[in-house]
C-alpha positions as CSV (number, residue, x, y, z in Angstrom):
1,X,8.1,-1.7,-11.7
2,X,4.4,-0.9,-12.2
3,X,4.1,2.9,-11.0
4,X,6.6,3.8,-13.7
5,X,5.0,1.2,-16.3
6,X,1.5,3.0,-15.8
7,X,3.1,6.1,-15.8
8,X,4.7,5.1,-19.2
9,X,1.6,3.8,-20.7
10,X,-0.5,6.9,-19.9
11,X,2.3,9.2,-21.3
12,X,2.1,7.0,-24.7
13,X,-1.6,7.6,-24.4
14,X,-1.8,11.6,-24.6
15,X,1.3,12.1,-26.5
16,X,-0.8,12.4,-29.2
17,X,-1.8,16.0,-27.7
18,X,1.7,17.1,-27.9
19,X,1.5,17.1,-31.7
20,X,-1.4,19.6,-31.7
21,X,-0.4,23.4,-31.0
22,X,-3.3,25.7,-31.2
23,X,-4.1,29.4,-31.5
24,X,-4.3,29.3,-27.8
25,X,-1.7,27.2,-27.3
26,X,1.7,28.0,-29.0
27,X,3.7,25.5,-27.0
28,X,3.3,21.6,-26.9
29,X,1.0,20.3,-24.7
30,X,3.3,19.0,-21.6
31,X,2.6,15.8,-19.8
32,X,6.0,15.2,-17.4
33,X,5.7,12.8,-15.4
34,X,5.4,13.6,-12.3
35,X,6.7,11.5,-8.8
36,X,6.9,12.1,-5.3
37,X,9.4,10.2,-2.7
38,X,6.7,9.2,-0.7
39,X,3.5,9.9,-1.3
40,X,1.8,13.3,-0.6
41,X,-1.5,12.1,0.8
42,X,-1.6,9.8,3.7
43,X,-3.8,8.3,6.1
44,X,-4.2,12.6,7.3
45,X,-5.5,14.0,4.6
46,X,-9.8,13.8,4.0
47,X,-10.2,14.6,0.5
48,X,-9.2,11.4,-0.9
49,X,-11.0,8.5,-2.0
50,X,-11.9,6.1,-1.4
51,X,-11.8,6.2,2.5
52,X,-13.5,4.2,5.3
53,X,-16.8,5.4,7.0
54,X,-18.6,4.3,10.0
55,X,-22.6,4.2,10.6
56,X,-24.5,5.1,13.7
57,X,-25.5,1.2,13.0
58,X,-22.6,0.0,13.6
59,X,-21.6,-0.2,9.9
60,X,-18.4,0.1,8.3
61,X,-17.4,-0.1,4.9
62,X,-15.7,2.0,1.9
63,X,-16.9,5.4,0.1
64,X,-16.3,7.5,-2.8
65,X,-16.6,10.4,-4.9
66,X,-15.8,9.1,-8.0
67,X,-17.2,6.0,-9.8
68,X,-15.7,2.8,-9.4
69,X,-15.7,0.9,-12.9
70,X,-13.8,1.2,-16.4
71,X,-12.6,4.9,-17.5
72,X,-11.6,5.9,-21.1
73,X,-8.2,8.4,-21.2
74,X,-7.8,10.0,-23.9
75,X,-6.3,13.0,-25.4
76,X,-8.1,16.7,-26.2
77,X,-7.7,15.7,-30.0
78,X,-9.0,12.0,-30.5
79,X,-12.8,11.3,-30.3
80,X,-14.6,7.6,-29.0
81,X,-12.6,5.8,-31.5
82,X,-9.2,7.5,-31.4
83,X,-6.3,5.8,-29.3
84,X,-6.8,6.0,-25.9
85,X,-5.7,4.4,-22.1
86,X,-8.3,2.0,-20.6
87,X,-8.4,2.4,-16.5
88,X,-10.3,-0.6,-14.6
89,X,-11.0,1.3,-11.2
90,X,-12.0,-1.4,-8.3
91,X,-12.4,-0.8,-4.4
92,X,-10.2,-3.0,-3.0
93,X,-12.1,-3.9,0.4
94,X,-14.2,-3.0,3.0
95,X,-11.7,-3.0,5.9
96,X,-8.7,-1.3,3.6
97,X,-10.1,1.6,0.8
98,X,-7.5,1.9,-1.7
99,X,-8.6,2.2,-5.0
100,X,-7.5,-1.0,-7.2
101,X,-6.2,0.9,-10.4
102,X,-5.4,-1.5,-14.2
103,X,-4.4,-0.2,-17.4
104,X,-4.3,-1.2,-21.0
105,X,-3.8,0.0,-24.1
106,X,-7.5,-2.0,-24.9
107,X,-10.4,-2.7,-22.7
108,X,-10.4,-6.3,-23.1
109,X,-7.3,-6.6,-21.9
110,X,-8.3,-5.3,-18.2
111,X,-9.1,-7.9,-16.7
112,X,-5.6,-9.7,-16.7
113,X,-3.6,-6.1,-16.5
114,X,-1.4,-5.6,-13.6
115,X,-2.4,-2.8,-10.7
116,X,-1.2,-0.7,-8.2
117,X,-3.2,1.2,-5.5
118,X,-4.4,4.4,-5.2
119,X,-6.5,7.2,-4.7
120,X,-8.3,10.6,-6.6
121,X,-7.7,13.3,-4.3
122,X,-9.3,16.7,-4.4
123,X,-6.9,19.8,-4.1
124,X,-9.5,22.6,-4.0
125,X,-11.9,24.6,-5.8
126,X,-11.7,27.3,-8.3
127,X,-14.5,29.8,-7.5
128,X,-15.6,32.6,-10.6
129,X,-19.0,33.2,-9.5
130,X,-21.4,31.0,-10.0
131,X,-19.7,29.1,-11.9
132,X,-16.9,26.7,-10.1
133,X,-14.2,24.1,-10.8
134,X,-12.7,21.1,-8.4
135,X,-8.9,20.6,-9.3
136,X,-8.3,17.1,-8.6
137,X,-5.1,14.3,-8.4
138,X,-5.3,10.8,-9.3
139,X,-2.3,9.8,-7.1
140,X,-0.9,6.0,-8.0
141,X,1.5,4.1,-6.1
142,X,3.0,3.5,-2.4
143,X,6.4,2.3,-2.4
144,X,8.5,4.0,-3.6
145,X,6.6,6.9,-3.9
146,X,3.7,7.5,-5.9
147,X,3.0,9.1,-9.5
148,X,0.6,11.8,-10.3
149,X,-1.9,12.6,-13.2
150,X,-3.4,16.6,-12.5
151,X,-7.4,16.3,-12.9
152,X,-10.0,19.1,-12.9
153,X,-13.8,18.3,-12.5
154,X,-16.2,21.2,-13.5
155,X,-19.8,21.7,-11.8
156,X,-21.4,19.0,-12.7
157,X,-24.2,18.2,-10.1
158,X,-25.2,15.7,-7.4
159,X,-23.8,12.2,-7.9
160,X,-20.5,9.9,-8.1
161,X,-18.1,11.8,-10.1
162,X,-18.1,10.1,-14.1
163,X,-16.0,12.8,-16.3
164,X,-12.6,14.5,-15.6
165,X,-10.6,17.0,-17.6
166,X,-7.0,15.9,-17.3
167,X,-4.9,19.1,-16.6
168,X,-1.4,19.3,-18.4
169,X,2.0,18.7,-16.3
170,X,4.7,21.4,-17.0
171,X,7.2,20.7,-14.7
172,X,8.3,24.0,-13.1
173,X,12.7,23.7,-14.3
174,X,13.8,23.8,-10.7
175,X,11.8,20.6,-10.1
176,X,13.3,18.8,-13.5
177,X,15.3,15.7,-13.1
178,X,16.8,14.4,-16.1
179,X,19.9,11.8,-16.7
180,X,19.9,12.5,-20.6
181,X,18.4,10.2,-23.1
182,X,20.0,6.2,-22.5
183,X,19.4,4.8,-25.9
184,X,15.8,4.7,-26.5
185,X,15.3,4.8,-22.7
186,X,14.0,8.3,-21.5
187,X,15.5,9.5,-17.4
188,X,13.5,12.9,-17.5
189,X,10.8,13.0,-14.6
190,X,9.1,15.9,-12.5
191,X,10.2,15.5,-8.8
192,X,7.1,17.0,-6.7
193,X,7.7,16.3,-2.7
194,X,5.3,18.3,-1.0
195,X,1.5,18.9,-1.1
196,X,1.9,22.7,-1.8
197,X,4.0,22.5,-4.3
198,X,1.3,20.1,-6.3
199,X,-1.7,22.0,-5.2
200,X,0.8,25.4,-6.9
201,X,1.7,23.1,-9.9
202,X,-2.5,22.0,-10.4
203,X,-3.7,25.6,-10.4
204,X,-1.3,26.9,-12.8
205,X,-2.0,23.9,-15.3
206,X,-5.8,24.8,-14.8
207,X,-4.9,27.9,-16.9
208,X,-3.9,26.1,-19.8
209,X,-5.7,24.0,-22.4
210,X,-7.1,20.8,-21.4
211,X,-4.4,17.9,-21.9
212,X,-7.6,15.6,-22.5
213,X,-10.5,13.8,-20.9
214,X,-10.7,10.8,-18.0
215,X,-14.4,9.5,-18.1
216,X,-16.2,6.7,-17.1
217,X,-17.4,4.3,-19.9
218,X,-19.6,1.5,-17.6
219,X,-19.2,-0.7,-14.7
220,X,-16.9,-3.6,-14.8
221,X,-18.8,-6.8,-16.1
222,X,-18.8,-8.6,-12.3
223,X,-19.1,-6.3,-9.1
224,X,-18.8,-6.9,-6.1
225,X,-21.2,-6.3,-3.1
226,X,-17.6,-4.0,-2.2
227,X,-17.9,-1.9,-4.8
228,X,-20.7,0.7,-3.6
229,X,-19.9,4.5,-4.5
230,X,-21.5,7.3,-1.4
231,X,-22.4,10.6,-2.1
């Protein structure tokens, strides 16, 4: 199933974070996985993108917050030529705005990857004076459910968002599910079924040190005249 093979392939991606305790942080980094049922923001929820928009012209089309293109994930410890997952994220259309989400282990291998749809979805701010942070989701999937990756974006001016942090994913113990180890085969996810319960999940993650860094490298080699990113 690709959900749970992206979900895998990200998972392989940061572990390398896991191996690195710091001062500040005396316990391994966490990165459960984390799935809901269905998924936790719908057709009903604004913050997400992309999403359609209409003109006074008549117009119609697809917008977003965050730069459509390829994206570097990596963990808090490896630098530009450390391992790291390669995202290709595409608008799908004009009439339906999903965003069209690939990954590989290496950026030339993109372009024949295997996707699933999804969206970034903002889950509020984090004020401290002047100074403010954007806690964010990358949600992934439809049927069944959808998988999560926590993001926070800091202040970083006008424009299409290019750089997240990527929060950690403790999974609260109450929320655990786990079958016990089948051979090499891991059956330990997070089950998160409600939008508060993320939102709760996000802020407390947003305490912790960084898991690592979601940024956008450049745009894919061919756009399309339906790839156009609104402020």
């Amino acid at each position: 199933m690709i959900v749970n093979w992206i979900g895998a392939l990200l998972c392989i991606a940061l572990v390398g974070a896991s191996a690195h305790a710091t001062v500040q942080d005396a316990e391994p980094a966490a990165d459960d996985l984390i799935h809901s049922d269905l998924p936790l923001f719908d057709d009903d929820f604004e913050q997400k993108w992309p999403r359609g928009f209409t003109g006074g012209d008549g117009g119609f089309g697809c917008e977003s917050r965050v730069q459509f293109g390829d994206w570097r994930l990596s963990s808090r410890d490896s630098d530009d030529q450390g391992e790291a997952t390669w995202l290709a994220i595409r608008n799908y259309g004009v009439f339906h705005c999903f965003a069209a989400i690939a990954t590989a282990s290496e950026r030339d291998e993109l372009a024949q990857a295997p996707f699933d749809y999804g969206f970034f979805v903002e889950l509020g701010r984090i004020d401290s004076g002047a100074a403010w942070r954007e806690l964010w989701a990358l949600q992934i999937g439809s049927r069944p459910g959808s998988e999560y990756i926590l993001l926070e974006r800091s202040n970083q001016g006008d424009g299409p968002v290019e750089m997240f942090t990527v929060l950690q994913r403790d999974c609260p113990p109450q929320n655990v599910r786990d079958a016990g180890q089948m051979s090499i085969l891991v059956t330990r996810y997070c089950a998160i079924n409600s939008r508060g319960e993320l939102m709760r999940l996000a802020r407390r993650m947003a305490a912790r040190p960084p898991l690592g860094t979601l940024h956008f490298v450049a745009n894919a080699a061919a756009q399309t005249d339906l790839d156009a990113v609104r402020e």
